[in-house]
MMTF fields as JSON, N, C-alpha, C and O atoms, coordinates in Angstrom:
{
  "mmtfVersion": "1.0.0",
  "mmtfProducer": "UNKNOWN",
  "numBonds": 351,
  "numAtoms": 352,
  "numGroups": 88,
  "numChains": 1,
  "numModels": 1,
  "chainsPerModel": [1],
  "groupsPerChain": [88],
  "chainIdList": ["A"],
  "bondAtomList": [4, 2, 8, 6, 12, 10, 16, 14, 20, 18, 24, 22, 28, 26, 32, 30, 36, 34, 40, 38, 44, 42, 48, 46, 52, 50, 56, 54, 60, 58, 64, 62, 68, 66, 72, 70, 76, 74, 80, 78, 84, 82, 88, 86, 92, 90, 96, 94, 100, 98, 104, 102, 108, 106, 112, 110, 116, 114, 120, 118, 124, 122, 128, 126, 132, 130, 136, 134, 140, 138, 144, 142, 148, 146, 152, 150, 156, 154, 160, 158, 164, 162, 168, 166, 172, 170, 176, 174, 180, 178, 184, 182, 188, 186, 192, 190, 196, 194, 200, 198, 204, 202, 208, 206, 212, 210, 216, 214, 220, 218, 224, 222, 228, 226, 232, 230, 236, 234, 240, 238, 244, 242, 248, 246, 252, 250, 256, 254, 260, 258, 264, 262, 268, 266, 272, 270, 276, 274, 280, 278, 284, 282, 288, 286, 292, 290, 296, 294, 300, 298, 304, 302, 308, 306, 312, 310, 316, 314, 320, 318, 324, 322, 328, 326, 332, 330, 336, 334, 340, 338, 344, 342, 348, 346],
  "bondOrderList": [1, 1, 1, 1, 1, 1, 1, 1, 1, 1, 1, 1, 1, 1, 1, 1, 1, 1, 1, 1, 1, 1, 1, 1, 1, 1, 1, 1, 1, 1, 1, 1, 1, 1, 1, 1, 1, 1, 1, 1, 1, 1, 1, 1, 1, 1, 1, 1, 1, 1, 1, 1, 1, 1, 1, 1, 1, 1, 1, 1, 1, 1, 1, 1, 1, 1, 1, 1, 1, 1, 1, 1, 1, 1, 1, 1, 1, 1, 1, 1, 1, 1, 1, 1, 1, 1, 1],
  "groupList": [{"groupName": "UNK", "atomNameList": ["N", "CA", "C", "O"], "elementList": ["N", "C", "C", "O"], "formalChargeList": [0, 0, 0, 0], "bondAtomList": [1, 0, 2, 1, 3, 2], "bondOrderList": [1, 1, 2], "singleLetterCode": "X", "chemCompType": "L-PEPTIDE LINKING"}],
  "groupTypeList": [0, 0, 0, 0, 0, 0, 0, 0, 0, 0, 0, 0, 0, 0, 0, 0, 0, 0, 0, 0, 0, 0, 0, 0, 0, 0, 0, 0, 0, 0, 0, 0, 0, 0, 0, 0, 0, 0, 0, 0, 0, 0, 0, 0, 0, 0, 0, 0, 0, 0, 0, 0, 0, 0, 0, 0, 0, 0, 0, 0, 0, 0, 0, 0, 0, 0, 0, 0, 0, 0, 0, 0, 0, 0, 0, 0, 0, 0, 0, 0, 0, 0, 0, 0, 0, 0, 0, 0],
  "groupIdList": [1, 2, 3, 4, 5, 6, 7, 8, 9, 10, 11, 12, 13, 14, 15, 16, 17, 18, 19, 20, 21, 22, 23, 24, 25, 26, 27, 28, 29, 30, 31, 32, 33, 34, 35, 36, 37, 38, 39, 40, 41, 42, 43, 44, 45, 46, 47, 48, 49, 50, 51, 52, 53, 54, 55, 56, 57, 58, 59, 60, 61, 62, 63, 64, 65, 66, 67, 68, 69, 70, 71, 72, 73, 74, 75, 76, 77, 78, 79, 80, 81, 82, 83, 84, 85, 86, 87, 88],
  "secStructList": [7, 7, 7, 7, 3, 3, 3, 3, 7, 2, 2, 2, 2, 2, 2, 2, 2, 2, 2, 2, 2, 6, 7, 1, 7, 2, 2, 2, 2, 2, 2, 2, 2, 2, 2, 2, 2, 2, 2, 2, 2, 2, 2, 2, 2, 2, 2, 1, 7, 7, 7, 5, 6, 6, 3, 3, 3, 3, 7, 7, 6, 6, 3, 3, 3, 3, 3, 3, 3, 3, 6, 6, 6, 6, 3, 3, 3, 3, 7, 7, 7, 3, 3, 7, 7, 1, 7, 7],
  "xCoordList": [-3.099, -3.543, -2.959, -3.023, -2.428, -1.835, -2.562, -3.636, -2.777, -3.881, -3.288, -2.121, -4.605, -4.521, -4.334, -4.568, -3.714, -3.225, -4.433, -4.428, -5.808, -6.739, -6.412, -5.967, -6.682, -6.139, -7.152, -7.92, -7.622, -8.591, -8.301, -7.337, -8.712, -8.143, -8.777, -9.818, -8.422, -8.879, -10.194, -10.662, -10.765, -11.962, -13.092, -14.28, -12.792, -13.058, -13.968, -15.142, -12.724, -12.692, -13.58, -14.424, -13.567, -14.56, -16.034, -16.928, -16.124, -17.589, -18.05, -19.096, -16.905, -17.538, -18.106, -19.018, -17.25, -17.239, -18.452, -19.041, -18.832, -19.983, -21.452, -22.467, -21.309, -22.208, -22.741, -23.624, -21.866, -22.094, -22.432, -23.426, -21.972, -22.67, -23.929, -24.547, -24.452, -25.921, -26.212, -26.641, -26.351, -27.05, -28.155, -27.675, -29.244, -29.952, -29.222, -29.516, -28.418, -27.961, -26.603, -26.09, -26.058, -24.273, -23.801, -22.598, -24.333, -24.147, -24.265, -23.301, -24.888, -25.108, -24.144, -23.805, -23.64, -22.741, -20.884, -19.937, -21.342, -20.174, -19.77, -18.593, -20.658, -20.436, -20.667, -20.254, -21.144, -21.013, -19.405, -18.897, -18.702, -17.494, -16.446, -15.483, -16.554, -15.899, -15.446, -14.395, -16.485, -16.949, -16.644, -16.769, -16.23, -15.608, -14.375, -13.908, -13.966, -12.212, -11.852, -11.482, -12.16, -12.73, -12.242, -11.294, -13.574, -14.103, -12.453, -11.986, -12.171, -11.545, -10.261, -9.66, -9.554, -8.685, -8.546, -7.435, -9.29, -9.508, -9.14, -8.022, -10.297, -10.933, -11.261, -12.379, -10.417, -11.523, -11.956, -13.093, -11.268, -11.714, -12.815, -13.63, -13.011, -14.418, -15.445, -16.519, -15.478, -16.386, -16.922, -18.15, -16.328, -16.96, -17.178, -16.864, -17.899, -18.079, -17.666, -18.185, -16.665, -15.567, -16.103, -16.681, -15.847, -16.508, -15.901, -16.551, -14.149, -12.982, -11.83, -11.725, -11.054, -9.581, -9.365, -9.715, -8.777, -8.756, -9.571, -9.574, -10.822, -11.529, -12.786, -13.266, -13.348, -14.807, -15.658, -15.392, -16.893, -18.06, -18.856, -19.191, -18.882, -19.395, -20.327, -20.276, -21.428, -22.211, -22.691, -23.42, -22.477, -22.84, -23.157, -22.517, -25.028, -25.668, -26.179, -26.739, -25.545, -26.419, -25.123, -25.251, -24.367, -22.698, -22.913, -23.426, -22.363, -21.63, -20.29, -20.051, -19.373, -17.959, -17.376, -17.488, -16.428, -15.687, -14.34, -13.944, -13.458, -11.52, -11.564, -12.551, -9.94, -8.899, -7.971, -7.667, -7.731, -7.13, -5.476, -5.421, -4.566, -3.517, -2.803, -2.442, -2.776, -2.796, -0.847, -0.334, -0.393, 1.314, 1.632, 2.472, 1.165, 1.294, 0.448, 0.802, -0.612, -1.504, -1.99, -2.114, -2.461, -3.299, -4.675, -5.058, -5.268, -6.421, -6.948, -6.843, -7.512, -7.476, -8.59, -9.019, -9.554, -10.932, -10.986, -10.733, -11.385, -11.426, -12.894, -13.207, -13.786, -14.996, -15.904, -15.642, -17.112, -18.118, -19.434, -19.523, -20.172, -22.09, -22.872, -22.604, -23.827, -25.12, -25.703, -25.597, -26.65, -27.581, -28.733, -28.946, -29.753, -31.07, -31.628, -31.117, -33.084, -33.806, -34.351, -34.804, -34.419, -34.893, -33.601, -33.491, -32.729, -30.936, -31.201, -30.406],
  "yCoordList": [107.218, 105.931, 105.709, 106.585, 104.609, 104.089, 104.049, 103.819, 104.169, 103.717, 102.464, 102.103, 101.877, 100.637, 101.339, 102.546, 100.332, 100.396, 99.412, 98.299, 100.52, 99.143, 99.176, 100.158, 97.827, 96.983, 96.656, 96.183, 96.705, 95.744, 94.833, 95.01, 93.834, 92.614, 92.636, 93.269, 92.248, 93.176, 92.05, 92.325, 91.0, 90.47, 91.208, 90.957, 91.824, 93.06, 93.92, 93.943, 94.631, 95.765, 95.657, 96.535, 94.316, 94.383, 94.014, 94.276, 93.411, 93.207, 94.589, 94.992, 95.589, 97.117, 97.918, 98.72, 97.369, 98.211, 98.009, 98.857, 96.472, 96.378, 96.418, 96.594, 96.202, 96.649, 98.551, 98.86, 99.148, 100.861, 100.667, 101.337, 100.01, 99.967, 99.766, 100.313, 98.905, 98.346, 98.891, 97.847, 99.767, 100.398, 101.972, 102.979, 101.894, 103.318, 104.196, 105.325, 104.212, 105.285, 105.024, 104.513, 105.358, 105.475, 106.222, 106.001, 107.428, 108.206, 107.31, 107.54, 106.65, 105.862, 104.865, 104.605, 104.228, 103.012, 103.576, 103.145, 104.888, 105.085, 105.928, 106.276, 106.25, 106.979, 105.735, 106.073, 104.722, 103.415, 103.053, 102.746, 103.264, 102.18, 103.722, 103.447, 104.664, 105.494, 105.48, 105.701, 105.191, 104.827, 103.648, 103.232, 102.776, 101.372, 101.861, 102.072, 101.983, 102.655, 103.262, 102.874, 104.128, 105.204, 104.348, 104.35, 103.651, 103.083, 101.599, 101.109, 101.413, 99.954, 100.198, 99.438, 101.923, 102.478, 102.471, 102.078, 102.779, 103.348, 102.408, 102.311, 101.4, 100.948, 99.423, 99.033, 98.328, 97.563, 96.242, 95.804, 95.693, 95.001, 95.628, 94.825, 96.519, 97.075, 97.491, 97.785, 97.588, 97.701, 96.734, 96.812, 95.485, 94.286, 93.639, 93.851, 92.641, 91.385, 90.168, 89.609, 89.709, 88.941, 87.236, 86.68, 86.504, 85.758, 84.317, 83.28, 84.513, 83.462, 84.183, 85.321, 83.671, 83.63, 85.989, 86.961, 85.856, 87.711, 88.152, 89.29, 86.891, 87.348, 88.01, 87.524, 88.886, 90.085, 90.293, 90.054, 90.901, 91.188, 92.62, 92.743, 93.321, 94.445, 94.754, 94.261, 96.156, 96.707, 97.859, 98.317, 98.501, 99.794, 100.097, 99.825, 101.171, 101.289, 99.759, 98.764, 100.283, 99.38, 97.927, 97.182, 97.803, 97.079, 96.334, 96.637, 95.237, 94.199, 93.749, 93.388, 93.981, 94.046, 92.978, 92.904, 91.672, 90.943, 91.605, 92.422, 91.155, 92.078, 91.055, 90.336, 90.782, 90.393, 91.618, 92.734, 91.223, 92.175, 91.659, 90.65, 92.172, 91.503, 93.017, 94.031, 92.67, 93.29, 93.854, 94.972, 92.838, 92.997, 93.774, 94.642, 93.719, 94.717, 96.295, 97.18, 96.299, 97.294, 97.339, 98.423, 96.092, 95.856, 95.318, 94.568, 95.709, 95.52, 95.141, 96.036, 93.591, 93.32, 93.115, 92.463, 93.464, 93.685, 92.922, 93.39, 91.5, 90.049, 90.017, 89.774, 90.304, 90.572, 92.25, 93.262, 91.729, 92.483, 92.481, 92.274, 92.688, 92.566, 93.301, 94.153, 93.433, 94.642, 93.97, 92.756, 94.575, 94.189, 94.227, 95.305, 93.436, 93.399, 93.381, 92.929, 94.204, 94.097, 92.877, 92.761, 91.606, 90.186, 89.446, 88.312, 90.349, 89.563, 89.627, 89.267],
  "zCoordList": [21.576, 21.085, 19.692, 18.83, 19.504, 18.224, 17.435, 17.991, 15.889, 15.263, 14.46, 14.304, 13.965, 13.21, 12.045, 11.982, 10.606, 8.649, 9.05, 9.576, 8.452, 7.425, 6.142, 5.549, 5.57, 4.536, 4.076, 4.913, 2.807, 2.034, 1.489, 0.744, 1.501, 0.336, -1.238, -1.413, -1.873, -3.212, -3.647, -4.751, -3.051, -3.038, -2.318, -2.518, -1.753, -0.481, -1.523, -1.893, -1.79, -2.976, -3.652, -3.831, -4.277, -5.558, -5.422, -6.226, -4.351, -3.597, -3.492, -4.0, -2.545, -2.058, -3.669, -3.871, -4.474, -5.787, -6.564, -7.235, -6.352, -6.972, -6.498, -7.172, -5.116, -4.052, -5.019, -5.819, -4.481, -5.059, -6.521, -6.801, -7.518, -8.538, -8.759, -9.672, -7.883, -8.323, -7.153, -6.663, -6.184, -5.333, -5.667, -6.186, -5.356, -5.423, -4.762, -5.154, -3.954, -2.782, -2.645, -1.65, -3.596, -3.487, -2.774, -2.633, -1.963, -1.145, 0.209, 0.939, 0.588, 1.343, 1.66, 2.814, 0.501, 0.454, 1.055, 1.713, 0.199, 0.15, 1.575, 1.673, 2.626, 3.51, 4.867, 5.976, 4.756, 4.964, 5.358, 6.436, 3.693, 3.911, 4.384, 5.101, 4.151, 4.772, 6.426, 7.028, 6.715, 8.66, 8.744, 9.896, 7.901, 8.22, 8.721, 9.841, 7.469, 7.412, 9.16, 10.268, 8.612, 10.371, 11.907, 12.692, 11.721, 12.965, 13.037, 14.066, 12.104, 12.181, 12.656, 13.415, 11.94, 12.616, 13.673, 14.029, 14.508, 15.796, 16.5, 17.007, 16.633, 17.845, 17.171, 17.509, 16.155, 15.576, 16.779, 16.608, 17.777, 18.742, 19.377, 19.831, 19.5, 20.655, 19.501, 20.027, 18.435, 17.454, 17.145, 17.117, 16.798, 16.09, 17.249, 18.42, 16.568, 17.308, 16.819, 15.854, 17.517, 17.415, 17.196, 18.13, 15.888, 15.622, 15.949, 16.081, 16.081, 16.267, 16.384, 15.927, 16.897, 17.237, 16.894, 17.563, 15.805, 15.137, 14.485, 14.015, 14.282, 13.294, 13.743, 14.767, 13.274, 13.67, 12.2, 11.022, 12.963, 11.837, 12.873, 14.052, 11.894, 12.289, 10.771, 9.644, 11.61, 10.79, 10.587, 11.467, 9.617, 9.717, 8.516, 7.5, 8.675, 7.456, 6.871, 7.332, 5.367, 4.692, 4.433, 3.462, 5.096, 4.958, 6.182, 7.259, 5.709, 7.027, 6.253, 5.101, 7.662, 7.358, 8.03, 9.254, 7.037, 7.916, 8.057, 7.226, 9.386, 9.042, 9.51, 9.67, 9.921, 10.661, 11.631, 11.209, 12.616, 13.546, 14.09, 14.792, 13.839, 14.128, 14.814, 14.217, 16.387, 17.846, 17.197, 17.253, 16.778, 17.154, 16.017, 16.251, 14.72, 13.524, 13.267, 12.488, 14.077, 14.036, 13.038, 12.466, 12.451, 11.064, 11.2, 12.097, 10.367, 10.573, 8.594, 7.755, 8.191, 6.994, 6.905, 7.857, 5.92, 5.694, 4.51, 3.4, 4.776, 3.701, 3.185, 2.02, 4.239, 3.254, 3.62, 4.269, 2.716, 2.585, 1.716, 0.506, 2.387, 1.922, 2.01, 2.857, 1.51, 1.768, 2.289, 2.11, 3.24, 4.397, 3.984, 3.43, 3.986, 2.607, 4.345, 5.369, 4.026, 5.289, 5.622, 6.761, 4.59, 5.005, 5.525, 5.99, 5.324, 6.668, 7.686, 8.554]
}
């Protein structure tokens, strides 16, 4: 199996960055976006749930992850990201 280049977009980045800053459980956050990475490699069409055309939202932990999936490059671009508040 081929794997997917995940990509962050650096709006991405700085959401994830500040998410872990102001979090109690950086261990958490950060083992969160690790398993993004991971999982988006792999497999990111059968992971997410596909919202339009390439675009998906997936969740894991305390993170919800938007990408883009582009089938012909084996890219996979991760444009957003949020913490999951238990009143979401």
């Amino acid at each position: 199996m081929s794997r997917y280049t995940v990509v962050w977009w650096p709006r991405a980045e700085a959401d994830l960055a500040e998410i872990w800053t102001t979090t109690k459980d950086r261990a958490s956050v950060s083992a969160a976006a690790n398993q993004i990475d991971q999982r988006l490699a792999r497999k990111p069409r059968v992971w997410g749930q596909q919202l339009r055309d390439s675009r998906f939202r997936a969740e894991i932990g305390t993170l919800r992850v938007y990408y883009r999936v582009s089938d012909d490059d084996r890219r996979v671009e991760v444009v957003g990201i949020a913490e999951i508040h238990e009143d979401d």
